[in-house]
C-alpha positions in Angstrom: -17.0 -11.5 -6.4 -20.6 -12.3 -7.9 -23.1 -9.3 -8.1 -25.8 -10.2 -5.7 -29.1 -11.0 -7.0 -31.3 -8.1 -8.5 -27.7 -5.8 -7.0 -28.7 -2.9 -9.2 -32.1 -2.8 -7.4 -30.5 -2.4 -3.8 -27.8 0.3 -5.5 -30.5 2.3 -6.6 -32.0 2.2 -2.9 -28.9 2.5 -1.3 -28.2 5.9 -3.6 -31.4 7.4 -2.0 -30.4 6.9 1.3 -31.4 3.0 2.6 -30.0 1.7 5.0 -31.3 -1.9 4.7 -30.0 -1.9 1.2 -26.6 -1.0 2.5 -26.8 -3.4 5.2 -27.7 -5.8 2.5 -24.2 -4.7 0.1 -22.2 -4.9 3.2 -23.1 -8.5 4.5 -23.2 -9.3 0.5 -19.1 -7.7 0.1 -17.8 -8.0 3.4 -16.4 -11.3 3.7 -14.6 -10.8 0.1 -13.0 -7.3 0.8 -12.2 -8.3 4.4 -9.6 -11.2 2.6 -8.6 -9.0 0.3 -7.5 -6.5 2.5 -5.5 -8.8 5.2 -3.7 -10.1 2.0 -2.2 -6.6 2.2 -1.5 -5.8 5.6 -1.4 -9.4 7.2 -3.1 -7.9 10.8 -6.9 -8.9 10.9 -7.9 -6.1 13.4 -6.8 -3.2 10.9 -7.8 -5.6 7.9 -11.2 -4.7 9.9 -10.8 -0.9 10.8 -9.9 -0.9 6.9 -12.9 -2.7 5.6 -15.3 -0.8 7.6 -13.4 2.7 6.7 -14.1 1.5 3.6 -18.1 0.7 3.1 -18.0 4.6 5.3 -16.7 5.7 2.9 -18.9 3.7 0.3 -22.1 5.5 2.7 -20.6 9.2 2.2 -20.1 9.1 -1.7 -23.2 6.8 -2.2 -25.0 9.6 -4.6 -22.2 9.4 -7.1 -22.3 5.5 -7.4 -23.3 4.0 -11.0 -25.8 1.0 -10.0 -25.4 -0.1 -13.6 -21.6 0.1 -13.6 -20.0 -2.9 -11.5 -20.3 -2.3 -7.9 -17.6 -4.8 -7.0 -15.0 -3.1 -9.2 -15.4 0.3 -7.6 -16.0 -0.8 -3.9 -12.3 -2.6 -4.5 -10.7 0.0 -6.3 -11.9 2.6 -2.9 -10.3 -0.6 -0.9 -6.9 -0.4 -2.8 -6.5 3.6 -2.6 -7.2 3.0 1.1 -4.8 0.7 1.4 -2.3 2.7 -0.2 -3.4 6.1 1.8 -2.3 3.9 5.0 0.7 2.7 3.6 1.6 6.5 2.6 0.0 8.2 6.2 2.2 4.9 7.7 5.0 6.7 6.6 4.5 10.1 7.7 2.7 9.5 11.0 5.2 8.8 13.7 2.6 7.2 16.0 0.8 5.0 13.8 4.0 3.9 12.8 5.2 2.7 16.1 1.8 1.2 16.8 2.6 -1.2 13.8 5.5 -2.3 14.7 4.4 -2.8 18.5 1.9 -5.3 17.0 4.8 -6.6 14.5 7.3 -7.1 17.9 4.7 -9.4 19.3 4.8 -11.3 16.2 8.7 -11.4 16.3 9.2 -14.8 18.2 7.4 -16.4 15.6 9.8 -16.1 12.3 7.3 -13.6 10.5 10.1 -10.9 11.1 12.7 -13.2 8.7 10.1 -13.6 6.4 9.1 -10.1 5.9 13.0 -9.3 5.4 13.2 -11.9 3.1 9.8 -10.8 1.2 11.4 -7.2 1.2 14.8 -8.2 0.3 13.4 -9.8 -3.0 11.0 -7.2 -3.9 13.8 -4.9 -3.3 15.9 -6.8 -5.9 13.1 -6.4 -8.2 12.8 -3.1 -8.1 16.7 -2.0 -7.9 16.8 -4.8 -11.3 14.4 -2.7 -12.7 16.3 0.7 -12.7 18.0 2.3 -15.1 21.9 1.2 -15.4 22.6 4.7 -14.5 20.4 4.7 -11.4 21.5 1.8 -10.2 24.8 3.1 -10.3 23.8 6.2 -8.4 21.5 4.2 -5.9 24.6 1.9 -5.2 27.1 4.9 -4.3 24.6 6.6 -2.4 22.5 4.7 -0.4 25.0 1.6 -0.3 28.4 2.9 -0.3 27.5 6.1 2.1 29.1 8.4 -1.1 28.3 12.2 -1.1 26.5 13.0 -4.2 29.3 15.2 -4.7 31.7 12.2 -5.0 28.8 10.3 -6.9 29.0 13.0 -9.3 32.8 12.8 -9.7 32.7 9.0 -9.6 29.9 9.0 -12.4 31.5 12.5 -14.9 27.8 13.8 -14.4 26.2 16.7 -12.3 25.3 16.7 -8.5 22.0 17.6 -9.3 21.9 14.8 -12.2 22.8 12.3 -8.7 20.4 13.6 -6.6 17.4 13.4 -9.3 18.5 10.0 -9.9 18.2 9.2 -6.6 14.8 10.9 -5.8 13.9 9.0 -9.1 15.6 5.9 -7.9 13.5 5.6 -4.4 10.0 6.8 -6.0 10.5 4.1 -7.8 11.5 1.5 -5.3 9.3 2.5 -2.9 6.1 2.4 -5.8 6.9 -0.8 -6.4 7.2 -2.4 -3.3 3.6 -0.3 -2.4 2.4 -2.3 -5.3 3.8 -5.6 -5.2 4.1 -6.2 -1.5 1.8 -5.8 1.8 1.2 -3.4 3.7 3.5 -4.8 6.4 6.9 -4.8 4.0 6.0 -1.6 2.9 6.0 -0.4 7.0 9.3 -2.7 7.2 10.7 -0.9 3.7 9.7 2.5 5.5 12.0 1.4 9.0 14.6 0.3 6.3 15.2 3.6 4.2 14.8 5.8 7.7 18.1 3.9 9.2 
């Protein structure tokens, strides 16, 4: 995204509390972060609920912004932990969590809910490739073969507790990755996955 001409100007009045000049960044930034932000979570109405949590945000800590650092780099960066806070609060929050997937059932008859599988199943793959041997040994006795971490532990010659911090280890970093390298909508369908 381009700064906007004379940018550091309207920062500087945006800082000390104009609202014309944040009009001005938001009209100038929308558009972009608005694409940016659907590329994540693939539903336009909380790609908008997220863009405009976003430039509130952007009006609340407007003191501590740098008009001569780039604007664009930190307004996305806000954007991105954002994301990621909704992803995580996705998780824990038992009614956000079914609103999502009421609004991923009505998408169902179309074949989005094969493709998200399919976009999971692969970043999955990715990220149990990208284990440790010994974790992937773990993950597979666990979480695929239904094994006790007792047995694990007998299977493997190693400690219970050496299974089970494999395993914590093991879904951190599944579950990082897939925050990272998928949408916001695989990493809902990775959160339905692991709760079965």
């Amino acid at each position: 995204m381009e700064r906007m001409p004379s940018e550091e100007e309207v920062l500087y009045r945006m800082r000390d509390g104009d609202e014309s000049a944040f009009s001005s960044i938001y009209r100038h930034y929308h558009p972009g972060l608005y694409v940016y932000l659907l590329r994540f979570c693939k539903v336009p109405s909380l790609a908008e609920d997220l863009v405009h949590d976003v430039f509130l945000k952007v009006w609340e800590i407007r003191e501590r912004i740098n008009p001569q650092l780039s604007f664009s780099s930190y307004l996305y960066r806000i954007a991105r932990n954002h994301v990621l806070k909704t992803i995580h609060k996705l998780a824990d929050d038992h009614a956000l969590r079914t609103q999502l997937f009421m609004q991923l059932q009505e998408r169902e008859h179309s074949n989005e809910t094969d493709v998200l599988s399919k976009e999971y199943n692969r970043l999955f793959q990715e990220a149990f490739a990208g284990l440790t041997a010994q974790r992937q040994n773990v993950f597979r006795l666990c979480r695929q073969e239904g094994k006790s971490y007792d047995e694990a532990a007998a299977i493997l010659g190693i400690s219970r507790n050496a299974v089970k911090k494999h395993m914590v280890m093991s879904m951190r970093f599944i579950q990082d990755y897939i925050y990272r390298h998928g949408d916001i909508l695989i990493a809902s369908f990775m959160v339905a996955t692991l709760m079965r």
